[in-house]
N, C-alpha and C positions, 0 to 999 in steps of 0.2 A: 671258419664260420663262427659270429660269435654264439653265445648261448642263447640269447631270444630268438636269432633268426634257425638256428640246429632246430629249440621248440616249435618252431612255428609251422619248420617244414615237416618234423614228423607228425605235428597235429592234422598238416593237407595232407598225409599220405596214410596215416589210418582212416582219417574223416572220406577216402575213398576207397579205401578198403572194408570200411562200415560199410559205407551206401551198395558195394558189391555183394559182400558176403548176407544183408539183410533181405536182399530178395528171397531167400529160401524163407522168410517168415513173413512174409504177406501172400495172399490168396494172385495179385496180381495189381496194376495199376487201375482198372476199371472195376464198376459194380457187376459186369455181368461175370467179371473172374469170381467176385466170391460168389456170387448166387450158385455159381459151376459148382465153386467146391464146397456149397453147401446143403445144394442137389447127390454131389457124389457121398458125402456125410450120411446125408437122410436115408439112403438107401439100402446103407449098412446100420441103419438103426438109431445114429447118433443126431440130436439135436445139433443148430446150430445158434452161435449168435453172429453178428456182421456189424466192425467197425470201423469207420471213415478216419483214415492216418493222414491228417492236411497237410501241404507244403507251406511251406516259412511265410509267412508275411499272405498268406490267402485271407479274403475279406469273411467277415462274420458269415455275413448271409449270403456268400456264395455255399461257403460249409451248411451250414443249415438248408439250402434246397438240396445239397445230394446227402441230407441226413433223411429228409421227407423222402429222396427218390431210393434210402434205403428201407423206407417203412413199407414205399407201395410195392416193391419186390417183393418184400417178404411178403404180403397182404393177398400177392396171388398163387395162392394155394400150399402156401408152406407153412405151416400149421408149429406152433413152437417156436419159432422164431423171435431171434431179438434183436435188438438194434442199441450197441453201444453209444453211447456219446460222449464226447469231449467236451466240457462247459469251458476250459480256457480258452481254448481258441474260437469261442463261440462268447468272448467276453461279458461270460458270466448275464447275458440277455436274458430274464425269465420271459419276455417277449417272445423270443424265437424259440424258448424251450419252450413255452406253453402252444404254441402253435404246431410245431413237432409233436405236443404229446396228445393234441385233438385228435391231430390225424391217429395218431396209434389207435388211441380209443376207436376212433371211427372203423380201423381195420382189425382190430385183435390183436394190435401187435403190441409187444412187450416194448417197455423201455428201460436199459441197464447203462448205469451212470459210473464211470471211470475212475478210477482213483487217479492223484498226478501227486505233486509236489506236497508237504503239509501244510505248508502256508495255503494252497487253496481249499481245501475241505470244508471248509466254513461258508464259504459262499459255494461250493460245489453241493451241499447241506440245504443251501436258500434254493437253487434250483431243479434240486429233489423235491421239494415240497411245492413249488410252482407248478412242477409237473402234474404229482398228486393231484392238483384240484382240477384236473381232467381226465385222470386214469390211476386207476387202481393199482394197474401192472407195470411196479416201480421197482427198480434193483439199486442197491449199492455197493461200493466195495469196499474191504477194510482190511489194511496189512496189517498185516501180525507185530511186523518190525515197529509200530508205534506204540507206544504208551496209551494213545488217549485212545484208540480204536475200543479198548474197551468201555469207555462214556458213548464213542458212536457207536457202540453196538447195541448198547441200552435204547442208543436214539432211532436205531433202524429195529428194533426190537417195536417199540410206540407208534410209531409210524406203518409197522404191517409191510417191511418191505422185504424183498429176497435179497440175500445178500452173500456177494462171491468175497471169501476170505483169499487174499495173496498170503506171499512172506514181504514183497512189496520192494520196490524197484530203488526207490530214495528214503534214506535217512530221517532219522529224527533227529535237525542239531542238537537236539537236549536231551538226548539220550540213543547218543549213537552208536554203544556197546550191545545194545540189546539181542539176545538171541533172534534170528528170525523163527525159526522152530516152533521156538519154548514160549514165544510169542504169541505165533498161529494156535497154538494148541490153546493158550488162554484165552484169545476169542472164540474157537469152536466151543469153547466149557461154558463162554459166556453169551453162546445165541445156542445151546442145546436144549432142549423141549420147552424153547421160547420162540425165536424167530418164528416166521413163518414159511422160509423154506432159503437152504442153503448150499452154494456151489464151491467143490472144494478145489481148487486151483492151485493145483502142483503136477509137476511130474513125476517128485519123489516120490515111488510107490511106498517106502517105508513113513513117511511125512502122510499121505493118504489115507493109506491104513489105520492110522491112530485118529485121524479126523473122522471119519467116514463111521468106524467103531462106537466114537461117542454120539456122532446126532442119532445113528442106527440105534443106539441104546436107549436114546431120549425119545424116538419115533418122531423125531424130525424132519421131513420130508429133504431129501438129498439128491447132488448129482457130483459127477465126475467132471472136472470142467478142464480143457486142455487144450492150448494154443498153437496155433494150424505152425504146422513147420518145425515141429519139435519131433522127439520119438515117441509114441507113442502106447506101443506095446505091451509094455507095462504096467503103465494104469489101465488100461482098457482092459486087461488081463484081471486084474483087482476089482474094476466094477464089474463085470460078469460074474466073479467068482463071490460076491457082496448082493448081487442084485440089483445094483444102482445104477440108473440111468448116466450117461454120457452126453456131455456137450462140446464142441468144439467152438474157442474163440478164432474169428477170420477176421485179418486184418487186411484193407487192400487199399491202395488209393498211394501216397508216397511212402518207399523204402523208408524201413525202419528197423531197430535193432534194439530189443529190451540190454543191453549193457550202455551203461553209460558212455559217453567216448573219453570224457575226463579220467575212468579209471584206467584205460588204456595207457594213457599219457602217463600219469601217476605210475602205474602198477604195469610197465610192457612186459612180464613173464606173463599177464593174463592173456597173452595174445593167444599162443598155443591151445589155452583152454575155450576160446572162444572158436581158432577156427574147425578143433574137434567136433563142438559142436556145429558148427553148422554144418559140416562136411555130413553127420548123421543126419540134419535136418534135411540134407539135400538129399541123402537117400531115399529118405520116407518121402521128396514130393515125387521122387522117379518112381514108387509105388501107386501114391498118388495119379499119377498119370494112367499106370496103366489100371486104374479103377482099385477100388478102395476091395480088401481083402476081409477073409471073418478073423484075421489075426488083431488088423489096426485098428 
């Protein structure tokens, strides 16, 4: 076999090995899957937010009416509630985002804006601020892994918005050494007793700890923030033991998989480390199932 075709066929058989092993990190293909698991969330105390994962090549404004049909879900009776959005596959329309963030206003419901690639943040930026000029209740997000996150933290600092710090999924070509960490902890230092309120997005309870400590020190209003299909135990363990409230990201609509598939191809010893985890993830959703515990 030569080398492009060997390439090709191991990139079709991880590429369905992803799409298998990624179902343990969505709530489900439908909205009424994550409304479930974010009914079974609320229950046990934890907030929730709910975000729309497109399939390839779906039109703008079909994405955008099940972004609305995820604001009127939340809208009845589920109080906290947020509603991710993706602005790429929504090509960057402040159209359709402005329209999406009427309705929020109109219902109470939050809107929280995605991080993706770095090349889009600038216009992911433009459609933050289209929002704003119909709701208040604007989020954004900012990985640690980049350099500029600390200029966008100044800028979501002016703007008055909440914002979930990652370690962050993709690279900075111009600065692809960087710790993600040592990162994260430079932007919590640089939205603490400033932001207006902050969600700390990791699992690492020792990465948590050290975020959570400083806005706590700055009296910046915080949460725990943790994505549905992961283990959980541990930070939720940390915010009880801190005081801090808990959120859970639900992602539902098409399989997905926060690892890249390129680094698989690149790097196949990650294979192992990936499907440990999901195998733990899968445990926590057979917990999931049989209703949500005072441990998770």
């Amino acid at each position: 076999m030569h080398a492009a075709n060997f390439r090709g066929y191991v990139r079709a058989r991880l590429g369905t090995l992803s799409r298998y092993l990624s179902r343990a990190y969505i709530a489900g293909p439908e909205l009424s899957d994550a409304l479930q698991a974010f009914d079974r969330f609320a229950a046990n105390g934890k907030a929730g937010t709910i975000g729309y994962f497109n399939l390839a090549g779906q039109a703008a404004g079909e994405i955008a009416d099940i972004d609305r049909q995820v604001v009127a879900g939340l809208a009845d009776g589920r109080q906290q509630g947020y509603v991710s959005l993706k602005v790429p596959p929504l090509g960057y329309q402040t159209g359709l985002v402005e329209d999406i963030a009427r309705l929020a206003a109109a219902h109470g419901v939050g809107l929280h804006f995605d991080s993706h690639a770095i090349d889009t943040t600038d216009a992911t930026f433009d459609c933050i601020e289209a929002a704003l000029r119909h709701t208040d209740q604007v989020g954004c997000t900012l990985p640690g892994r980049w350099p500029r996150s600390l200029a966008d933290a100044e800028r979501a600092i002016a703007l008055k918005l909440r914002v979930r710090v990652v370690k962050g999924q993709w690279p900075d070509p111009a600065a692809p050494t960087v710790d993600a960490n040592t990162g994260y902890l430079q932007v919590v230092d640089r939205l603490a007793g400033r932001a207006r309120a902050v969600a700390i997005a990791t699992h690492d309870p020792v990465l948590a700890r050290a975020a959570l400590a400083r806005l706590l020190s700055a009296n910046t209003p915080c949460e725990q923030e943790q994505l549905f299909g992961l283990p959980m135990r541990a930070v939720s363990a940390l915010a009880r033991e801190l005081g801090v409230p808990v959120r859970v990201y639900i992602p539902f609509g098409a399989a997905w998989l926060p690892y890249a598939l390129t680094q698989l191809v690149r790097k196949p010893g990650t294979l192992w480390w990936l499907l440990r985890d999901a195998l733990a993830a899968s445990g926590h959703h057979l917990r999931l199932l049989a209703g949500p515990t005072a441990k998770d």
